[in-house]
Structures are given as structure tokens and as C-alpha cells.
N, C-alpha and C positions, 0 to 999 in steps of 0.2 A: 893798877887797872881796876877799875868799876866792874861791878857785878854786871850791869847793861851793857858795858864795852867790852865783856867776856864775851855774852852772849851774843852780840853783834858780832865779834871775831869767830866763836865758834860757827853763826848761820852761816857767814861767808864764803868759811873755809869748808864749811858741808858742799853750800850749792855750786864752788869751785870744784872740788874732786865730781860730783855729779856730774858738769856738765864737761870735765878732761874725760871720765869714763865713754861719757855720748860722743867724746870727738873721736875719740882712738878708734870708736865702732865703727861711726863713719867715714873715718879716717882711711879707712882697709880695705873700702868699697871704690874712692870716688879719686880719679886721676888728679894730681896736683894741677893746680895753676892753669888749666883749659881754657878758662874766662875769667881769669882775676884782675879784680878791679879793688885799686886803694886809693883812698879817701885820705889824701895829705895836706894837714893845715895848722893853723898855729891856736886856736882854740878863742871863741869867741867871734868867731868870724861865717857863722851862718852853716856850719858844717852839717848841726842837726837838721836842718832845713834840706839842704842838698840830698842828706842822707833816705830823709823821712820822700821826698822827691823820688828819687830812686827805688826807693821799698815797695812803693807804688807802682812800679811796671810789672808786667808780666815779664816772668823767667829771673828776676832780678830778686837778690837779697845782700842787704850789705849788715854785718852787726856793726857791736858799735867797738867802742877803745878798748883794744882787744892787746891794749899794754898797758890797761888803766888798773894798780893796784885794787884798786876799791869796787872792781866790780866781778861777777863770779865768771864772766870768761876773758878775764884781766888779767894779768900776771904781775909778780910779787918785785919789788923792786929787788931785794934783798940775795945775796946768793946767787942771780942768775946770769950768767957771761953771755956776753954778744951773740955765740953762736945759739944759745939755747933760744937766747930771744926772738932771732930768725925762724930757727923751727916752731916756736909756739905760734910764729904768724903762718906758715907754709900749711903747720897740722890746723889751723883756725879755718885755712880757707877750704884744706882738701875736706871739713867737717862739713862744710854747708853743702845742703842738698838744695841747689839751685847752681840752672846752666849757667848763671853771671852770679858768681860769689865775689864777695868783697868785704874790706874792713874798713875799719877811720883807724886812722895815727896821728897825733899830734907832734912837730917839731920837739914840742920839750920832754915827750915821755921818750923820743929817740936819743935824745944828746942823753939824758938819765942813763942810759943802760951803756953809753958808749957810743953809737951808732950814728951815723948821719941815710938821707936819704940816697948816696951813693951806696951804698953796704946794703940797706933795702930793695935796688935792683940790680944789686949783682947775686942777689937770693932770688930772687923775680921776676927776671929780668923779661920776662913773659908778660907781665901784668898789665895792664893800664893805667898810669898813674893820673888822679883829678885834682890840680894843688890849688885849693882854696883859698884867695886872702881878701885881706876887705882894704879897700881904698883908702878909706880912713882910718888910721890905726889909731886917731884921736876917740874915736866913736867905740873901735875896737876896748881902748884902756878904759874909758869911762861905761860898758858894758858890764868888761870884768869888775869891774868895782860895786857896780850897781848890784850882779849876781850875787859877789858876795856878801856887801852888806845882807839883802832879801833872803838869800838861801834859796834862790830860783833861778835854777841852771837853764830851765827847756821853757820856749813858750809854748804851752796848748791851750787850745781853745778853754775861754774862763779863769786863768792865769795869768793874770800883769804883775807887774810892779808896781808897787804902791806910790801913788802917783806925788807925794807931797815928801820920796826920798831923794836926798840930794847927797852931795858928798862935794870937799873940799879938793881938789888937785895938787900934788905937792910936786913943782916942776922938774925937779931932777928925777924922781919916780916916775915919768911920765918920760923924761927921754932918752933913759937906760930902757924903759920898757923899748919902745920905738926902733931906740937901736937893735938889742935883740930881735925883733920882728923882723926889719928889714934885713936882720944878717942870715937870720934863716934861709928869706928867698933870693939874697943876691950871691948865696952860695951856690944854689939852685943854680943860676943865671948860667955858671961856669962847667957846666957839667956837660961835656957835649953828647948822652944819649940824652938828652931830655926833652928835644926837638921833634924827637920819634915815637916816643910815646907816653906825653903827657899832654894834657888839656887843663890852660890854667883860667879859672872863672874868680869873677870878684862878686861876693856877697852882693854889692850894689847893683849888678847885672842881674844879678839870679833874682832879689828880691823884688827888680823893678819890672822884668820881660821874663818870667821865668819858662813860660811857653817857647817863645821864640828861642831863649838860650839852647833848651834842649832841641826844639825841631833841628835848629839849625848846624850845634854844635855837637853836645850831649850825645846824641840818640847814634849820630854818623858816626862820631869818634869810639863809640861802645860797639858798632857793627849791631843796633839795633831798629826796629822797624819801624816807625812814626806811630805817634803815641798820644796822647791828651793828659797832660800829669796836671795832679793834683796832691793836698798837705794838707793837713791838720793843723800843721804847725801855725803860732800868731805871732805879731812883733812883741816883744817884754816891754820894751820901753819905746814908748811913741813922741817922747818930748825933745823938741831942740836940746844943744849942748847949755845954751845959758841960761835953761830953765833947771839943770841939775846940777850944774856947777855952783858952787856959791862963790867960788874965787873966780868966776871965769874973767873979769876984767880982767884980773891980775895978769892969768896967762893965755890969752884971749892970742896973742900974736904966735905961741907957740903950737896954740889947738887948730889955728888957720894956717901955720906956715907948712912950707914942704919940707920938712923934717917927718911930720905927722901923717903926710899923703906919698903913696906910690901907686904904678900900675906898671903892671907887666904885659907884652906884646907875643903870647907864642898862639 
């Protein structure tokens, strides 16, 4: 280990205990689960967007991947059994000092530790669940890809991607991705409390009508009051598929066909 990736492991692990201290305190005051609300999706599908949407109301606070190793109110993959994992989401949400607390979880940081979103609310079962996916999981895979080559996870305002980065598509990685995607949510599909209470929005909705999603949907489904939402957040990448693809001819019938597109009806 580097001298700088010490020092990185050590801030983390400082501003982790710091902010497990602030929850316990909070923790002691504030009733579990009253208005919880979780942010479930597969990652790259607009979730900061929804998030940053939501932060913005009044009474509302969501953090963020509060099962993401790498961040200080994240938790560790290593060492920690299913049931701890649950209590670090229930202590995550009884810490936030707002009427409507909430988290984000991603499908693959769940399957990691063991867990699906059934075991999620039968811990919860209280909660609101928001399962995020994006129509296009073609658009989805070449996002993630784009993130990573850039190392630009979040759009904010003055933030793109560099407009002249492209990448190559390799098709079997494209639809192993696809298939995990859809296995997530068509396990979702079978679960028969998910009818009661979950509200399932696609990126393309939120991105195109984001007003109207919440007047219409959003706001009733949270038992909140009519609202005028607004975001920070920008698109990262504003270019068609075949201006970043450089094989796109190649797999041109795979990034159009319905393998690569769903939508869900709840």
C-alpha cells in the first residue's frame, strides 16, 4: 500500500467512525422508519438526479449509498453478515433529522453482502420503496463506461464529458451486463408486496417531464404536498450512441434491439 492510499484509508476510516458516532446520537432520539423512503436502482440510471430532486423539497432528506464501501457513511464489505447490513440501513435512516428520511441502494451493493430487495423490506417493511431504471440499458452500459473511462461519476453544473471520448463496445459485455440489469428487476416483478408500496419511475420520464412525474406521482405516492422541484444536476453526456461508439455499426442491431430496452407498468 502507498503512503497516499494509507492516508486515504486512514481519512476514511476517521470520517466513518465520526459520522457512526453522529448516528448512534441521533439514533437514540429519533423513531425508526416513520417516513422512510429508499431509493432502489441499479446504478447509472439517473438515481443522483431523482436524489438531488428530492433533497430539494421541504421536510425531505435522502443521503446517498449508505452500502457503498468508499464512502464515510458507507459500510465495509468485508466482515459484515446480512443482518448487520440491515441494521446499518434502519440506524442510517433513524440518524437523519428530517420528517421524510431516506437512503439510495443499489441492486449490486445488495446481491454483495447476500441480500435481495425482499430481505430489504421485510426489515422495512414500513418504508417507501422508489425503484429507479432507465429504459435503455444500451444508454445505461455506455454511460457506465463513459464514467469510467472520465472518472466523472455526478453531473453538476460546468461538468461534461469530454466531448471527443468514445469507447469501443465488446458484445458479449454488453449483454451479460443487460441481462443482470434486467434480472434485478424482473425479480422485483414476482414479489407480490411491491404493488403496495413501491413507485417505479424510468430516468427517461424523470429527465423529460420531471415536474409533472412528481406533481402527478412522486409527491402523492410520498403523502407530500405539491411542490415546484428543481436540480443542480446536468446531463454528462449529451451525444447520440453513434457518435461514442466506435464499433457502433458492428453492434448497431444489439444497441437497438429489445434485449437492451424494458419498461415496467406499476
Amino acid at each position: 500500500m502507498t503512503a497516499r492510499m494509507s492516508i486515504l484509508t486512514g481519512s476514511l476510516l476517521a470520517r466513518r467512525l465520526a459520522h457512526r458516532a453522529k448516528m448512534l446520537r441521533r439514533g437514540w432520539s429519533r423513531p425508526a422508519g416513520q417516513h422512510a423512503i429508499v431509493v432502489l436502482s441499479a446504478g447509472r440510471d439517473g438515481s443522483n438526479l431523482l436524489v438531488d430532486y428530492l433533497n430539494n423539497l421541504d421536510s425531505v432528506q435522502i443521503v446517498g449509498e449508505v452500502l457503498n464501501p468508499a464512502l464515510p457513511y458507507g459500510l465495509r464489505e468485508r466482515w459484515i453478515s446480512p443482518a448487520a447490513t440491515l441494521r446499518h440501513v434502519r440506524r442510517s435512516l433513524r440518524a437523519i433529522p428530517a420528517p421524510h428520511a431516506g437512503v439510495k441502494i443499489h441492486f449490486a451493493q445488495l446481491r454483495a453482502r447476500g441480500l435481495t430487495a425482499d430481505h430489504l423490506h421485510q426489515a422495512l417493511p414500513e418504508a417507501r420503496l422508489i425503484i429507479l431504471y432507465r429504459q435503455s440499458i444500451a444508454d445505461q452500459f455506455v454511460s457506465l463506461k463513459l464514467a469510467v473511462a472520465s472518472g466523472q461519476w455526478v453531473g453538476a453544473a460546468g461538468r461534461t464529458q469530454p466531448r471527443d471520448l468514445t469507447l469501443r463496445i465488446d458484445e458479449q459485455e454488453l449483454l451479460d451486463y443487460c441481462r443482470t440489469i434486467r434480472g434485478y428487476y424482473e425479480q422485483l416483478c414476482d414479489q407480490p408486496w411491491v404493488p403496495a408500496c413501491s413507485l417505479w419511475l424510468s430516468y427517461e420520464q424523470l429527465s423529460r417531464e420531471a415536474q409533472a412525474i412528481f406533481s402527478e406521482r412522486v409527491l402523492p405516492f410520498l403523502g407530500l404536498p405539491a411542490a415546484e422541484v428543481r436540480t443542480r444536476m446536468v446531463k454528462q453526456n449529451t451525444r447520440d450512441l453513434p457518435q461514442v461508439v466506435e464499433n457502433y455499426h458492428q453492434v448497431k442491431d444489439l444497441l437497438t434491439g429489445e434485449l437492451t430496452h424494458h419498461t415496467y407498468l406499476f
